[in-house]
Backbone as CSV, one residue per row, in Angstrom:
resi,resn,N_x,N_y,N_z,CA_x,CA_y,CA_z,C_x,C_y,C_z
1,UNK,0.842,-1.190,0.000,0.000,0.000,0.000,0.874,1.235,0.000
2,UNK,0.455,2.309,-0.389,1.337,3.338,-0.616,1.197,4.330,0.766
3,UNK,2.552,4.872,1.079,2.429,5.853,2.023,1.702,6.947,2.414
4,UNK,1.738,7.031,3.418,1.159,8.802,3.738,1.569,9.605,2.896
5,UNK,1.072,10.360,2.674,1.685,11.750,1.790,1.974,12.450,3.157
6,UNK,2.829,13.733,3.186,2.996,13.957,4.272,2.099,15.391,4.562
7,UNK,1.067,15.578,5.660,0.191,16.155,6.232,-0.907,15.379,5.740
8,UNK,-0.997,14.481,4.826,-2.415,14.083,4.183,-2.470,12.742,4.739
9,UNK,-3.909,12.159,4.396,-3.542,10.385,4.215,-3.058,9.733,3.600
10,UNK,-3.310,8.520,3.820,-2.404,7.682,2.932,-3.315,7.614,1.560
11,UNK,-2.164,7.322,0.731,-2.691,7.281,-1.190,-3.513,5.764,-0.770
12,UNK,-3.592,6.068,-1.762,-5.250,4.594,-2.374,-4.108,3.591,-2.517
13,UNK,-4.773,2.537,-2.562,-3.825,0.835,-3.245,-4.384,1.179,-4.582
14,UNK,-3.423,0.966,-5.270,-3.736,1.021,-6.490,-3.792,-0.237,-7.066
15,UNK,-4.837,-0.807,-8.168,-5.561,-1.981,-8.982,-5.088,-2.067,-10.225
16,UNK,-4.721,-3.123,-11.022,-4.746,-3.071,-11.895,-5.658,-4.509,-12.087
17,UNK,-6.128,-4.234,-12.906,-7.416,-5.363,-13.355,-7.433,-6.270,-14.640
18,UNK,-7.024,-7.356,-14.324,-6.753,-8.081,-15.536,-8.060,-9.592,-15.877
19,UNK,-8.784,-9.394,-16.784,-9.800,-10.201,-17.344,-10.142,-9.365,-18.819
20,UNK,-10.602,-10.532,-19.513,-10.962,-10.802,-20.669,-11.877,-10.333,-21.196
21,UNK,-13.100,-10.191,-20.053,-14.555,-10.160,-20.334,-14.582,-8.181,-19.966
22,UNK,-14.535,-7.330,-20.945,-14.862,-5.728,-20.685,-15.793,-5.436,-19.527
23,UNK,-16.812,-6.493,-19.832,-18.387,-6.378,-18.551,-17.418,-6.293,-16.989
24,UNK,-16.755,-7.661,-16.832,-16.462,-7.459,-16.178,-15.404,-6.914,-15.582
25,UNK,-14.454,-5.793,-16.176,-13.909,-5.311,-16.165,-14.445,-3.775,-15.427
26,UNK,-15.152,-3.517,-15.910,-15.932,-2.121,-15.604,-16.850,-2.740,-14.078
27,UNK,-17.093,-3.856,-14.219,-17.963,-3.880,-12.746,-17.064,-3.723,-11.673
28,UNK,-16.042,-4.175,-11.974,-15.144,-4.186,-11.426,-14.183,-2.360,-10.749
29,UNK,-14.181,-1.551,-12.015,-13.819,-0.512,-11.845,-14.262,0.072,-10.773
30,UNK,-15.985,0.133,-11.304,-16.962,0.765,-10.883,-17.218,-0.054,-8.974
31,UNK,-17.021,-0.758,-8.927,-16.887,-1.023,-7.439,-15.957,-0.584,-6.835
32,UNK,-14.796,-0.743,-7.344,-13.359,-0.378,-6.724,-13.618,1.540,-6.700
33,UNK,-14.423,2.192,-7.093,-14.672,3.516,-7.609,-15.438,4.088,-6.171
34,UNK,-16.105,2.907,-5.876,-16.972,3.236,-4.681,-16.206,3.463,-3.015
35,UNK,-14.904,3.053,-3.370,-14.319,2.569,-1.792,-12.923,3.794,-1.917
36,UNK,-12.825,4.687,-0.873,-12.404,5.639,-0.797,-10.768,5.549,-0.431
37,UNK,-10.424,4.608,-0.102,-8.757,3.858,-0.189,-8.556,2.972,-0.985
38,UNK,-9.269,2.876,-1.932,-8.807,1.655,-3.613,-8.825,2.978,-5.033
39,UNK,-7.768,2.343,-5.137,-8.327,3.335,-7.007,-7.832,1.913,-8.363
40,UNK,-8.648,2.428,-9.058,-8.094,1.126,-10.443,-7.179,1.876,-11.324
41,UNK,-5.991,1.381,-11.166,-4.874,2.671,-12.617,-4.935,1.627,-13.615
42,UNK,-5.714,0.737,-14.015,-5.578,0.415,-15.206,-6.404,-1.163,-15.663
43,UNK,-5.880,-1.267,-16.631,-6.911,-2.641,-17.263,-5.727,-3.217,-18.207
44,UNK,-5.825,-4.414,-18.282,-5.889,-5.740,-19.305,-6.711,-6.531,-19.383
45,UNK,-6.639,-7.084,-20.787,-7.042,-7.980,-21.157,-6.874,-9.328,-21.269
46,UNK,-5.464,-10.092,-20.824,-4.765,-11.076,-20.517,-3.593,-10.801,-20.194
47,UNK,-3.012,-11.988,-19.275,-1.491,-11.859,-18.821,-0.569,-11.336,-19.668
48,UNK,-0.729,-10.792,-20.911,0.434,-10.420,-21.640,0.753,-8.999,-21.381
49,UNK,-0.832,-8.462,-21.279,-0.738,-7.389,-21.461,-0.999,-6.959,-19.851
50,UNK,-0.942,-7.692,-19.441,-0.292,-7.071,-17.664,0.826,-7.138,-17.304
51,UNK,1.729,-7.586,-17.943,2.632,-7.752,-18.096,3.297,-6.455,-19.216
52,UNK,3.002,-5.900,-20.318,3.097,-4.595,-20.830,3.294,-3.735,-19.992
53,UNK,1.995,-3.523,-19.029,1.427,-2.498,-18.530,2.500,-2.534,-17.152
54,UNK,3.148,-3.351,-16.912,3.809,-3.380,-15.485,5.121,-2.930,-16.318
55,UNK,6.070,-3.040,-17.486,6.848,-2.972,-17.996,6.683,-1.368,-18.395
56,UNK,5.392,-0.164,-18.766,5.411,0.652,-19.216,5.266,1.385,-17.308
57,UNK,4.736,0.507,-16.455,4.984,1.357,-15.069,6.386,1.750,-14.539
58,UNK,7.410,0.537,-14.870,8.335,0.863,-14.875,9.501,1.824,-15.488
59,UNK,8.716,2.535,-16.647,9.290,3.017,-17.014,8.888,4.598,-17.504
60,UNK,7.607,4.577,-16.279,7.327,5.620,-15.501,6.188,6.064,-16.784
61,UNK,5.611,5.472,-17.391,4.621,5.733,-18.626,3.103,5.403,-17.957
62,UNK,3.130,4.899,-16.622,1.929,4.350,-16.403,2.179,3.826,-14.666
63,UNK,1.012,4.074,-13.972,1.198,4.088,-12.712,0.922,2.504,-12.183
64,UNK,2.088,2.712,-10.864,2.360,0.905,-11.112,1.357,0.350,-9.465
65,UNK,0.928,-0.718,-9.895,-0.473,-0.913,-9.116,0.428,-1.987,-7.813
66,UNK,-0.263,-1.907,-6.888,0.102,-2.579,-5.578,-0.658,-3.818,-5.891
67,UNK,-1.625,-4.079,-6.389,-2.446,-5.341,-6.092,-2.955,-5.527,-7.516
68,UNK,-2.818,-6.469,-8.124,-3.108,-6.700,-9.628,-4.252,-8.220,-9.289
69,UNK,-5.926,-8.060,-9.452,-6.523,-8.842,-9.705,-6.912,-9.411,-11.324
70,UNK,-6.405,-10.829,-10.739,-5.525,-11.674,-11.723,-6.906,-12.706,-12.025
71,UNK,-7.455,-12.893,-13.491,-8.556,-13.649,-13.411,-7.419,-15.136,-14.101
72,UNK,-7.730,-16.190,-13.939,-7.162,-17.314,-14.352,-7.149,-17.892,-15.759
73,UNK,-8.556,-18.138,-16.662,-8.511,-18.172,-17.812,-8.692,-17.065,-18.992
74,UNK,-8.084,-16.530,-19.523,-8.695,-15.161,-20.549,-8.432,-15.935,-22.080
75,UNK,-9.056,-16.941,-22.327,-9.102,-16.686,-24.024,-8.233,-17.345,-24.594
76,UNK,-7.757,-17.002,-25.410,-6.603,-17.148,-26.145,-5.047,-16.550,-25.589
77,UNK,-5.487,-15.769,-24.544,-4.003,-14.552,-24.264,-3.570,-15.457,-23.079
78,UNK,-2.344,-14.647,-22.779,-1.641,-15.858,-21.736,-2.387,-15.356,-20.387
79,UNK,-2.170,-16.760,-19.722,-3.607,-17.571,-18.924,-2.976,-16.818,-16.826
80,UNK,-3.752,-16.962,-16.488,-3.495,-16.064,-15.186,-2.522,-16.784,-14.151
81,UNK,-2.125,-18.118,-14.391,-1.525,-19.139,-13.646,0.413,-18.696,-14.911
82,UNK,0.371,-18.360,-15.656,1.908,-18.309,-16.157,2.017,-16.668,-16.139
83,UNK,0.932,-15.333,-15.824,1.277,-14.230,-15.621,1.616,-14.014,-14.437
84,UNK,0.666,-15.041,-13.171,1.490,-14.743,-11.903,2.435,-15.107,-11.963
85,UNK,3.331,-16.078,-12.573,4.945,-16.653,-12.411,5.272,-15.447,-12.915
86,UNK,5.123,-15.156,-14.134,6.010,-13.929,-14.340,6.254,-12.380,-13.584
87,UNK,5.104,-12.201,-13.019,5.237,-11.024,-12.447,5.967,-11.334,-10.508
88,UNK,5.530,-12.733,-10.283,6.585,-12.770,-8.959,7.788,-12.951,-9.059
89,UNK,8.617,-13.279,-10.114,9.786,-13.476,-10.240,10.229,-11.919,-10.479
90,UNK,9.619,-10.763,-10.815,10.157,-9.580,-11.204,10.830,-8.952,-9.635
91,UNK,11.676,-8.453,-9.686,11.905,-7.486,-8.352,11.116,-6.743,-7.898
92,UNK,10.543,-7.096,-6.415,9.577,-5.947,-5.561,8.192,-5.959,-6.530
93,UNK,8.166,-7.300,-6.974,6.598,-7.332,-7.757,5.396,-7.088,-7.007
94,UNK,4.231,-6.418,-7.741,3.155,-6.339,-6.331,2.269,-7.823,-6.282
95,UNK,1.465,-7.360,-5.593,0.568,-8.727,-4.898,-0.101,-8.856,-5.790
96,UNK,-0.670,-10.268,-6.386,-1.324,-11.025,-7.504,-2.390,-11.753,-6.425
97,UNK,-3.599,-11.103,-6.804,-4.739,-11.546,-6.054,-5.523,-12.456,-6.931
98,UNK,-5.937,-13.676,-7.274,-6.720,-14.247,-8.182,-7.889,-14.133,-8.004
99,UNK,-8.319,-13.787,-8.967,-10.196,-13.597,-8.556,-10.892,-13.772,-9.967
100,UNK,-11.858,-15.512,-9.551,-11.838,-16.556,-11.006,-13.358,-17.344,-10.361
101,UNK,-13.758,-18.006,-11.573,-14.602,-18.287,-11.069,-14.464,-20.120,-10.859
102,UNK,-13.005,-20.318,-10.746,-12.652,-21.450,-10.877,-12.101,-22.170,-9.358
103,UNK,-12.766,-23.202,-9.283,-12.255,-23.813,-7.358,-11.884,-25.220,-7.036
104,UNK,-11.090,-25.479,-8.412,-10.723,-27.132,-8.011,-9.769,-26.684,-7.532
105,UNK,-8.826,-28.304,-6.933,-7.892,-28.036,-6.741,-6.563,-28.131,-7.480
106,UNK,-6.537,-28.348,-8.342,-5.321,-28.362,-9.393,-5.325,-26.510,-9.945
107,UNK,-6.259,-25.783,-10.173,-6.286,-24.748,-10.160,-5.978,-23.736,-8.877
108,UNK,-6.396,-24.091,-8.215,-5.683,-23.216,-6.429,-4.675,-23.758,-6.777
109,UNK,-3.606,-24.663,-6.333,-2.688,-25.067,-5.723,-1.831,-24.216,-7.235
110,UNK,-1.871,-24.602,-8.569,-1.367,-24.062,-9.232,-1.275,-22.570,-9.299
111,UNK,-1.913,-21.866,-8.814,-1.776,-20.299,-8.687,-0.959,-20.201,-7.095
112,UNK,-1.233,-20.644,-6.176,-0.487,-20.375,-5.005,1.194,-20.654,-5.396
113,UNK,1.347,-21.631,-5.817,2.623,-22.519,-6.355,3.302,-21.024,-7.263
114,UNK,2.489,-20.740,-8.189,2.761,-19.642,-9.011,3.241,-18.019,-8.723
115,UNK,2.958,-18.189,-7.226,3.255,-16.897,-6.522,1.762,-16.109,-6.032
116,UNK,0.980,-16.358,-6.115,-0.366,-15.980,-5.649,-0.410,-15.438,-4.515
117,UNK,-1.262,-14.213,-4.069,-0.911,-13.351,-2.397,-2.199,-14.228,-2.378
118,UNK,-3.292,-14.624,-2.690,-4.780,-15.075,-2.684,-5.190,-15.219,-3.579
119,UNK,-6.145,-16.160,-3.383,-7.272,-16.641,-4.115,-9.135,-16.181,-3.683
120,UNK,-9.773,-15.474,-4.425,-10.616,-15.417,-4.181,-11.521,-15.892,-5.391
121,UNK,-12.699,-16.156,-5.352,-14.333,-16.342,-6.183,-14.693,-15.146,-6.691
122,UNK,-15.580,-15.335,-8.109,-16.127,-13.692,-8.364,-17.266,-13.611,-7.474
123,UNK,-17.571,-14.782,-6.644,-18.925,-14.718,-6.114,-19.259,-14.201,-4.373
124,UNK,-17.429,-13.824,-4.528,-17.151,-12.572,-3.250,-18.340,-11.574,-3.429
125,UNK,-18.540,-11.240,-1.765,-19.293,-10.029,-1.280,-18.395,-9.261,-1.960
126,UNK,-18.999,-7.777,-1.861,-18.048,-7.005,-2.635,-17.088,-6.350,-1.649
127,UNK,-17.697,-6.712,-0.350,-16.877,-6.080,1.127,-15.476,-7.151,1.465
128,UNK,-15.815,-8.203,0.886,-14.907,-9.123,1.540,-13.884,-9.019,0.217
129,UNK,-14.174,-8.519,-1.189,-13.360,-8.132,-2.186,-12.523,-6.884,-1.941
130,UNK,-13.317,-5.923,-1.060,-12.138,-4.687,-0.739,-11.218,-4.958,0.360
131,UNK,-11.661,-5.920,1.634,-10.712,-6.360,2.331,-9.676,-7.398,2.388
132,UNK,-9.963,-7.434,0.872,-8.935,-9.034,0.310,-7.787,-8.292,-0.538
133,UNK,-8.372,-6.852,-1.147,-7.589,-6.102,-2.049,-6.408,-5.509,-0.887
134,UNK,-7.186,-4.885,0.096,-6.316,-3.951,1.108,-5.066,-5.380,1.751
135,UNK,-5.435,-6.349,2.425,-5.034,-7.286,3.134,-3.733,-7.850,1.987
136,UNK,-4.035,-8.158,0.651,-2.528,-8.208,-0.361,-1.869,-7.183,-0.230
137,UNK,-2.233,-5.975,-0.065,-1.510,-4.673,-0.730,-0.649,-4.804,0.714
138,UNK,-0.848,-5.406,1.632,0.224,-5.424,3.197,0.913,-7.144,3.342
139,UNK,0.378,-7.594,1.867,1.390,-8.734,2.272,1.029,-10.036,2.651
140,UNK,-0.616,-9.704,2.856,-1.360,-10.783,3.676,-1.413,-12.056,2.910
141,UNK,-1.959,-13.413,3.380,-2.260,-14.063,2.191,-3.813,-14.256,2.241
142,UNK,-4.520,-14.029,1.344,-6.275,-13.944,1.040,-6.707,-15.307,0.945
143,UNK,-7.582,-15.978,1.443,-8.066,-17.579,0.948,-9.860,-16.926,0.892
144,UNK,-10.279,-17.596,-0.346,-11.669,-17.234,0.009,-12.250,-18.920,1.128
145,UNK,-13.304,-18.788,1.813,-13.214,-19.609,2.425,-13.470,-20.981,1.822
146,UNK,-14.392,-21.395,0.853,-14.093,-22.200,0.284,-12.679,-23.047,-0.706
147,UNK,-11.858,-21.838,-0.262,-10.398,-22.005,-1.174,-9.768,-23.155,-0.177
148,UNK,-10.287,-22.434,1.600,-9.382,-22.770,2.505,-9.563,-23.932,2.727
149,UNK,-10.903,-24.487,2.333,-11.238,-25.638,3.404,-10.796,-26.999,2.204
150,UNK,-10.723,-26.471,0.578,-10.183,-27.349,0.138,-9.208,-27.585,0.497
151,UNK,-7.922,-26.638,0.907,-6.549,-26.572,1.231,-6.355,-27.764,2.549
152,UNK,-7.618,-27.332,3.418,-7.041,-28.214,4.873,-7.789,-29.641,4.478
153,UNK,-8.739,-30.197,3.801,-9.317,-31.161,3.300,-7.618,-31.976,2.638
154,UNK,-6.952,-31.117,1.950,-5.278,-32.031,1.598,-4.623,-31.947,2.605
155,UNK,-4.613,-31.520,3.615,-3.758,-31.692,4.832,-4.199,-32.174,5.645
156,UNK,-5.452,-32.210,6.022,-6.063,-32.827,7.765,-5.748,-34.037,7.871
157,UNK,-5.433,-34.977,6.672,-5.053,-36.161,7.056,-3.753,-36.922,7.381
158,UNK,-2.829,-35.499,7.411,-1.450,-35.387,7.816,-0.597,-34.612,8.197
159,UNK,-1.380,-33.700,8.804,-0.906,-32.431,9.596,0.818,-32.764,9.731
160,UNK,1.705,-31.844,9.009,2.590,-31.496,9.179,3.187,-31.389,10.435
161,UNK,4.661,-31.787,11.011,5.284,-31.223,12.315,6.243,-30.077,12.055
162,UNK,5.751,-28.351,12.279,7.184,-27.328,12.461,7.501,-27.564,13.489
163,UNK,9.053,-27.258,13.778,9.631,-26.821,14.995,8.760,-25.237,15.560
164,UNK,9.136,-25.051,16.829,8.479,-24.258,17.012,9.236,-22.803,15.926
165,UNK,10.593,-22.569,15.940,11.704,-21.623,15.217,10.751,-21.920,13.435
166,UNK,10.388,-23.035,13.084,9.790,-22.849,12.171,8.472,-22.281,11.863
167,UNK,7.966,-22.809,12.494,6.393,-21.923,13.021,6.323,-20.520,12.692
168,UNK,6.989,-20.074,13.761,7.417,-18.788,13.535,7.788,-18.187,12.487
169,UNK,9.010,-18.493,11.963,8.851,-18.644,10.721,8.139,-18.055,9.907
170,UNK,7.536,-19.036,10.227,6.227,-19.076,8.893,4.795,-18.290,9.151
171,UNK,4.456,-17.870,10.452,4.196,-16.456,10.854,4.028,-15.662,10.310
172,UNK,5.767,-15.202,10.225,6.072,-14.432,10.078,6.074,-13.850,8.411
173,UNK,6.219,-15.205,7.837,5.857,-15.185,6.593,4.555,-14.762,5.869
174,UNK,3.863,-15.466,6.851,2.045,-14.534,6.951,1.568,-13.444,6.778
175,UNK,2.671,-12.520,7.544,2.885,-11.572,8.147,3.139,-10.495,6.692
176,UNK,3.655,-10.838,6.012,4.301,-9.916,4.981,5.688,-9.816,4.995
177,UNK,6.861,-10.338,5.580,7.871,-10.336,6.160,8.632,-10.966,4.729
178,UNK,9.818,-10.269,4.585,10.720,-10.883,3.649,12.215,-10.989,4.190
179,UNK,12.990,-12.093,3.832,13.900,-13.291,4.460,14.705,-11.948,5.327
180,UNK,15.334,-10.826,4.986,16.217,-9.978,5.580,15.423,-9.245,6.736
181,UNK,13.873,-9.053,6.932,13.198,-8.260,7.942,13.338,-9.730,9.193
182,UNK,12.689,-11.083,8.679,12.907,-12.181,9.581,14.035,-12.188,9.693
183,UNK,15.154,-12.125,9.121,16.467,-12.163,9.894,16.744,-11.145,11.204
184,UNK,16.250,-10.155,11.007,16.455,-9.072,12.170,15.579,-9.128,13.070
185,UNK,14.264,-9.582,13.006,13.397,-9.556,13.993,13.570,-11.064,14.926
186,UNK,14.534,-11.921,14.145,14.780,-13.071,15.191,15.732,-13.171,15.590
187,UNK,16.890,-12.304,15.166,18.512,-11.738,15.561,19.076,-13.186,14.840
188,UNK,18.409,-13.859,13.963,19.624,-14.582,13.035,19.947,-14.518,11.748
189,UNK,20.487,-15.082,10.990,20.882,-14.597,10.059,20.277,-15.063,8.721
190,UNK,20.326,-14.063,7.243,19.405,-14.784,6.253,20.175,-16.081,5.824
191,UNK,21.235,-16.674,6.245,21.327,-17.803,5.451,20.429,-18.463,6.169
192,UNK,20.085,-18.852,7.860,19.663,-19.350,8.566,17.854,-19.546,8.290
193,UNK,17.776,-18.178,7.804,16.097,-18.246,7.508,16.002,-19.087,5.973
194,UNK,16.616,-18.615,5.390,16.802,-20.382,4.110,16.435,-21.089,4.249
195,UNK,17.671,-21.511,5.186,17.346,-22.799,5.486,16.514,-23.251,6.229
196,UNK,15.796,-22.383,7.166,14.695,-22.800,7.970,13.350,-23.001,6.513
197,UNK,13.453,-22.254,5.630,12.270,-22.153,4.765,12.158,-23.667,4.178
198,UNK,13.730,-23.808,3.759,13.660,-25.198,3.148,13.628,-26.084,3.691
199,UNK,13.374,-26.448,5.161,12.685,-27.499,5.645,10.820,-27.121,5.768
200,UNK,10.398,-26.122,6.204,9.622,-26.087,5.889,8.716,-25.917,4.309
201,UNK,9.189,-25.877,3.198,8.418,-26.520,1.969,8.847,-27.726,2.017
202,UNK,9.686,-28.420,2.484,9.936,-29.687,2.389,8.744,-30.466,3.170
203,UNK,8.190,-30.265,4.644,7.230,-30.385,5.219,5.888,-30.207,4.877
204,UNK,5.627,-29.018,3.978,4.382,-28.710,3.901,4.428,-29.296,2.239
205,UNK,5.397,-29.699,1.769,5.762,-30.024,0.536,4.615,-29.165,-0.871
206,UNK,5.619,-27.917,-0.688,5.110,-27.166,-1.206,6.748,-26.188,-1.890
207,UNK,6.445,-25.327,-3.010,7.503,-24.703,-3.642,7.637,-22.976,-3.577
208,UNK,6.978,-22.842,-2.585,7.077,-20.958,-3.027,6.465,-20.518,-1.302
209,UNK,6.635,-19.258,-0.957,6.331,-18.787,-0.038,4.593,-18.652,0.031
210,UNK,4.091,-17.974,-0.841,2.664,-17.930,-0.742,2.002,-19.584,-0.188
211,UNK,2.563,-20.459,-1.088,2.101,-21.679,-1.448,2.400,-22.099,0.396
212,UNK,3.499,-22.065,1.636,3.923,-22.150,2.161,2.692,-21.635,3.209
213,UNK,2.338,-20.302,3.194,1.693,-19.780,3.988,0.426,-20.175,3.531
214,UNK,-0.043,-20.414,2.955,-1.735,-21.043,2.414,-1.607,-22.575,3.160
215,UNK,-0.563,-23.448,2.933,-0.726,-24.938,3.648,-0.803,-24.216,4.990
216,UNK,-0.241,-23.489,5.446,0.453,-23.223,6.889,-0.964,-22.767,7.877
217,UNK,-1.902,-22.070,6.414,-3.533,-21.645,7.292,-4.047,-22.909,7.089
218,UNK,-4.277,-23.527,6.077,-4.996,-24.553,6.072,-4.816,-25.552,7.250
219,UNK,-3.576,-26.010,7.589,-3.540,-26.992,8.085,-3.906,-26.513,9.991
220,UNK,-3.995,-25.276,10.339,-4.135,-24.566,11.317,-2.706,-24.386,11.694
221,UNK,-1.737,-24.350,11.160,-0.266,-24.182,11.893,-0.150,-22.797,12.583
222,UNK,-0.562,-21.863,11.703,-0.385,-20.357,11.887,-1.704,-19.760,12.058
223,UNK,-1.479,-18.735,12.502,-2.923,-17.610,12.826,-2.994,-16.957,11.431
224,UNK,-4.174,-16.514,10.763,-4.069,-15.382,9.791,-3.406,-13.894,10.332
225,UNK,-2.440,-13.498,9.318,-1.765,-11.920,9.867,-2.747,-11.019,10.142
């Protein structure tokens, strides 16, 4: 989320909105229009071209969005599960919120895996859509609740063991926390948080941090941040 301005409040999270369908593109605007700390700086039409549009932010042609809701299938254009890989691998990428009307599980797990801050339904309240937008823009991870209970439905029948140093951890990971802030807030060091990570995806047998903190709610390990 963007800072205070200084004497003022804080700026809006800024949206960028990526789906296929124009309709819903504009319903979309037009809600986000209504809530007085969201603004939408922009639109695509598929992962390619959110991917443009993050490439022309960078280069200061176009204002670069904190929270990019990411729909999963668009068409023919590249698909919302290979635009989140691309945009989490970028440096200081923002939060990729999915919001699809799709809820198996080969589809979740593949967007979390992919770098996903959340997964939500289009069939979100529209209240629980602005507090899913704000909650990425700080890092959070979003599950709509039906996302979650598929998630702990693959785990309840083998609840994972963290150490407690892992736990934490992974908290902290919840939390919005990246490997050099957990290094200082536990006074050890980032090789140490590594390697703590890589026993824990090894445990939750999972490949990415998001993916990490989604088993970590599901299975009840961690509190939501």
């Amino acid at each position: 989320m963007n800072p205070a301005r200084p004497g003022g409040p804080a700026a809006p999270t800024r949206v960028l909105l990526v789906d296929d369908h124009p309709v819903v593109r504009r319903g979309l605007r037009a809600l986000l229009g209504e809530l007085p700390d969201v603004a939408a700086v922009g639109e695509a039409a598929d992962g390619a071209a959110a991917l443009a549009f993050l490439d022309a932010a960078e280069a200061g042609t176009a204002e670069r969005p904190d929270v990019i809701l990411m729909d999963l299938q668009m068409g023919t254009g590249l698909h919302g599960v290979a635009a989140t890989r691309a945009i989490a691998a970028r440096p200081d990428p923002p939060a990729v919120l999915i919001l699809t009307t799709y809820s198996t599980d080969a589809d979740i797990l593949a967007a979390v895996e992919a770098g996903a801050t959340g997964y939500l339904l289009k069939d979100a309240p529209p209240e629980d859509l602005a507090a899913a937008v704000q909650a990425a823009a700080r890092g959070e991870t979003v599950l709509a609740p039906t996302v979650a209970a598929r998630l702990l439905g693959r785990v309840r029948s083998a609840r994972p063991a963290l150490s407690p140093r892992e736990t934490e951890i992974l908290q902290l990971l919840a939390a919005g926390l990246a490997n050099r802030q957990i290094s200082r807030r536990l006074f050890i060091s980032e090789a140490t948080v590594k390697t703590h990570l890589t026993h824990i995806y090894d445990k939750l047998d999972v490949g990415s941090r998001t993916a990490a903190v989604a088993a970590g709610l599901a299975a009840g390990l961690i509190r939501p941040a």
